[in-house]
N, C-alpha and C positions, 0 to 999 in steps of 0.2 A: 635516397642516394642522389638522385636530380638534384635535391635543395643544396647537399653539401657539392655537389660539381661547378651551381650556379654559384655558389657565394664562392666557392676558390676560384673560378672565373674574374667578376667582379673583385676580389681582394686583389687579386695579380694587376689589375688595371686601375688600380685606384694607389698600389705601392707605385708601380713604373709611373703616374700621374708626380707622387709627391716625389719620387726619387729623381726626377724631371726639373724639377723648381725650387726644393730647398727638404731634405730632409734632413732632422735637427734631431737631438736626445729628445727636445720638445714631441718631436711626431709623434713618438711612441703613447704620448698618452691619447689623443684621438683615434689611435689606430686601436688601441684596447678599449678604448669607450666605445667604438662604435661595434665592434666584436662582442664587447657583451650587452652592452642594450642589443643587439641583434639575437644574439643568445637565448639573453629574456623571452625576448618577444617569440622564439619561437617555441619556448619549455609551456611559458606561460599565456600562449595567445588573449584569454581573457582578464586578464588582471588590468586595472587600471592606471596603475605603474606604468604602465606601458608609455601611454600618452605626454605621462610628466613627465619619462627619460626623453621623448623625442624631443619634447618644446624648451629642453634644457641643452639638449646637443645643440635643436636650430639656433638656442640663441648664442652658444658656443661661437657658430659656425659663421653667423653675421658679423662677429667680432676677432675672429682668430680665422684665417685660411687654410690654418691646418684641417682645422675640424671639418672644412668643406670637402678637401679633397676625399673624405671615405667617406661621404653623404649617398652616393650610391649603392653603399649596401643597405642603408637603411629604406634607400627609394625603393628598392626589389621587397623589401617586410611589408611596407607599408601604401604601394601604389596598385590601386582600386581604381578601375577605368569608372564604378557607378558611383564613384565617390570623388570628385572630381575639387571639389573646397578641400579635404583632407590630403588628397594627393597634391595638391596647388599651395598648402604649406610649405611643400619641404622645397618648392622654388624662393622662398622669402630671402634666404641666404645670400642666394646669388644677386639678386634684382640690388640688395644692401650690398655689396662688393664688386659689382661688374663695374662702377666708375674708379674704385682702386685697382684693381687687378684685370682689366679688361680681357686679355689674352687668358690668364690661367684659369679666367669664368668659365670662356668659351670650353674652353679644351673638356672641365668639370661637366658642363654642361651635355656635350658633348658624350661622355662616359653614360648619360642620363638614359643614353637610348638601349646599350647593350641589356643595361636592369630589368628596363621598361618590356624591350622583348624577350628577357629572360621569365620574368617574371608571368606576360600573356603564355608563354610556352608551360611552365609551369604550371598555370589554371588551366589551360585546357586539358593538359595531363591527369590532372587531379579528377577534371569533372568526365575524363573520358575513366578513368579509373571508377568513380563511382559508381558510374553509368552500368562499369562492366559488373562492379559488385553487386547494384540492383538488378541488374539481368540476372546474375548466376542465384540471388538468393529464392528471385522468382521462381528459377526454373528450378531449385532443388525444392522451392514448395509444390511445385507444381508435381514435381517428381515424386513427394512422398503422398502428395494426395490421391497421385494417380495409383499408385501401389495401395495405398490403404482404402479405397473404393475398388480396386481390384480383388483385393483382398475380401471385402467385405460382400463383393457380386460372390466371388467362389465359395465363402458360408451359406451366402443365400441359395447358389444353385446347389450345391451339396444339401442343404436343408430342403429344398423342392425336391431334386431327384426321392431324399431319403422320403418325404411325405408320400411321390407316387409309387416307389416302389411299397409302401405301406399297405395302401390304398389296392394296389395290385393283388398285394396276400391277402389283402379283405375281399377282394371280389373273385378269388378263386376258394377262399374259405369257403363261401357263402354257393360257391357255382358246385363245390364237392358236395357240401353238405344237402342243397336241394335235390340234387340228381341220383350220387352214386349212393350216400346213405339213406336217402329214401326206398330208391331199388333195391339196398342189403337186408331192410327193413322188412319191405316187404318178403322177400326171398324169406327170411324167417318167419314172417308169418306162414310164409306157404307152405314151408316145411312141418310146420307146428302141426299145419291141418291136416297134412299127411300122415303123420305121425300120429294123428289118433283115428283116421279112417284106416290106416294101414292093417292089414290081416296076417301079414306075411312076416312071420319070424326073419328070414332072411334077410330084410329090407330095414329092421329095426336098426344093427350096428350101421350100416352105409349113412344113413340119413340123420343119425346120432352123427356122425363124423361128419357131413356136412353142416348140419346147424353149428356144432363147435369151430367148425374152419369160417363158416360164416360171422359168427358171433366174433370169433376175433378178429378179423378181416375186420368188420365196423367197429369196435372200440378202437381198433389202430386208426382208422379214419378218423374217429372221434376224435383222439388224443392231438393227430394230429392238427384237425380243424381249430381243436382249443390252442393249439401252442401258435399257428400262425395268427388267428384272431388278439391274442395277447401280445405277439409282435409289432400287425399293424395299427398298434395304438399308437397316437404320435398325442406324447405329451401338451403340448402348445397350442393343438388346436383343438384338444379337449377340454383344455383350459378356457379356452378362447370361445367355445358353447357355450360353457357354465355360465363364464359371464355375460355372456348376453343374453342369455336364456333369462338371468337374474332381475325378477319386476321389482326386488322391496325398493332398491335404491340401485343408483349409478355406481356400476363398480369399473377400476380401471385393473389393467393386467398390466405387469410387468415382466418380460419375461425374459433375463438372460442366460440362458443352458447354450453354452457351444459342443460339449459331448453327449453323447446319448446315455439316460439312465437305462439301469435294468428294470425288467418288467415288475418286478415285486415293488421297484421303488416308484413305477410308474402307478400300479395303483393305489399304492397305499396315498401319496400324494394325492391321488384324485379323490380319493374316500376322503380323507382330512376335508380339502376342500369345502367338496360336498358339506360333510358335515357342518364345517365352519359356516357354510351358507345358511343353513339351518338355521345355527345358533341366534346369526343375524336376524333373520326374518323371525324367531319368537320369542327372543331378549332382548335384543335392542332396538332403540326408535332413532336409527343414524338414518341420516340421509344420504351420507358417501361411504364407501370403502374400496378398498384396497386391497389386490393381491401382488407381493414380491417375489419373484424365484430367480433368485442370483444366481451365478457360481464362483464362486470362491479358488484361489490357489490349492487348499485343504478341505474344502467341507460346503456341503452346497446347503444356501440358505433360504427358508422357505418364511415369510411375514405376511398374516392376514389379521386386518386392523379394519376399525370403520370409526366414526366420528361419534356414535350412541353416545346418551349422557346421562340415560334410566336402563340399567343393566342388570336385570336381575338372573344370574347364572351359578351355581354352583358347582362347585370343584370336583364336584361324587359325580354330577351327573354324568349319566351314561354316554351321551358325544363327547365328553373333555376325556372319559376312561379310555375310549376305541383311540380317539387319536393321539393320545399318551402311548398307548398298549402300540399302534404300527408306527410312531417314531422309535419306541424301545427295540421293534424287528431291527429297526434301520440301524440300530446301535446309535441314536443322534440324541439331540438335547430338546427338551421341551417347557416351553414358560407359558403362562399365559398370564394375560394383568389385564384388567377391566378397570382399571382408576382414570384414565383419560382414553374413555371407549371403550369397545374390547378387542384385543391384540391377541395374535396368536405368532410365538416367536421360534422356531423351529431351525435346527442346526445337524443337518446328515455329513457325517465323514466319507471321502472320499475311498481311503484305503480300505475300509473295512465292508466298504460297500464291494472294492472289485474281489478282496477276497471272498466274500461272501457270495458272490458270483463266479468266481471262478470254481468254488466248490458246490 
């Protein structure tokens, strides 16, 4: 919007110039040459056309005074303060016609300067514009990084709280299990011994009904102790044992799960594992391997590979059946291929795993 203000500026003072001194049917063609090499110039800033419209108007313009008089719109296209040979062209015109037309030089002359500060006003607009566009693109990176390390703190702390609340149910697991089911433990034994020193017909039923209120009282502890011990299993950093527990070879973990699996899904994965380690350490002679655990949009993918290149494993055996047999629980897909190492390629669905939890 600037650029077309400065050139209707400039065209207005460069007509009132010629309509000053002689406008002719003639004028009309400098006044459209220099309108559209200016045109050009601004559709096409790089094309090299450029250069040869100009040094065809200057030479116009050393020979006809028409053509001089609308030389300032082409000075506003093409006057570069760090280009001072380029801009010192488009004076040739005049230095060649100031001893013919001494006065109507000046006046041209003279129009030079409105270009010239039109023009600095205009770069500085432009490089304040940029300036502002490199601020704002900064700060909108700045803005999504901060969000997406926000973002990525709040998984990490949602993943710590969930590890110590884990951890928590582990160490009351284990505080029940030493204390109160010890003490129910005993209580039945005591009872047991009562029960065969006892004499007393009458004493038989009562201490029958206490063993039985006992004995369920501790399998309820039990059951309980097993369901929270099965909770605070945290996938990732039983993974994260395995492998460094792991002496055949350097194995790396990958581990991207951002929802929590259910617990069937949680061991059957670790048995696989497991197993797969196994495999490693008495089939093949890899020096690296690898475990992947993705998640997927639909279906979370599980990849254990190593580098082996003497694999002697067969497809009956008993570790490729188990962990065939608990990816079929999982309802998922199971490959395995030993021709570059040996790879284990496993694929669990999402839905049928929440269903399957759900009921």
């Amino acid at each position: 919007m600037a650029y077309l203000s400065d050139k209707f500026i400039l065209l207005s003072i460069c007509l009132l110039i010629n309509f000053s001194f002689s406008f002719t049917h003639f004028s009309i063609v400098p006044l459209l040459s220099a309108i559209c090499i200016s045109g050009f110039r601004y559709l096409y800033p790089a094309r090299t056309e450029n250069t040869v419209l100009l040094v065809l108007y200057l030479f116009f313009s050393a020979s006809n005074i028409q053509f001089l008089y609308y030389l300032p719109i082409l000075m506003y296209d093409w006057f570069l303060p760090k280009q001072a040979l380029l801009s010192g062209l488009l004076l040739l015109p005049i230095l060649v016609q100031i001893f013919q037309h001494p006065l109507t030089i000046i006046i041209v002359a003279l129009s030079f300067f409105p270009a010239v500060i039109l023009k600095q006003k205009s770069t500085r607009s432009q490089q304040l514009q940029k300036a502002y566009q490199i601020q704002r693109d900064a700060t909108e990176e700045l803005n999504i990084l901060v969000t997406q390390k926000n973002k990525e703190l709040m998984i990490r702390q949602n993943q710590e709280i969930h590890i110590a609340i884990l951890h928590e149910r582990n160490r009351i697991a284990t505080d029940i299990h030493d204390t109160v089911g010890h003490l129910l433990s005993s209580s039945l034994l005591q009872i047991g011994a009562l029960q065969t020193i006892n004499e007393q017909s009458t004493l038989i039923e009562p201490l029958q009904d206490i063993k039985k209120t006992l004995t369920t009282g501790l399998d309820s502890i039990r059951r309980s102790i097993h369901d929270m011990y099965k909770e605070s299993i945290d996938l990732e950093s039983e993974l994260q044992k395995l492998t460094q527990a792991f002496a055949k070879c350097p194995i790396t973990l990958t581990y991207d799960i951002a929802s929590y699996l259910p617990d069937n899904h949680t061991f059957h994965i670790i048995s696989i594992v497991k197993e797969a380690m196994n495999n490693i350490i008495k089939h093949s002679n890899a020096d690296t391997a690898e475990i992947l655990l993705r998640e997927q949009p639909v279906f979370y993918q599980l990849i254990i590979r190593d580098n082996g290149s003497d694999i002697h494993i067969s497809n009956e055996g008993i570790g490729l059946k188990s962990m065939r047999s608990r990816v079929q629980e999982m309802h998922g897909y199971f490959r395995c291929n030993t021709k570059n190492g040996f790879e284990i390629f496993i694929t669990i669905p999402k839905e049928v795993r929440h269903e399957n939890h759900h009921h």
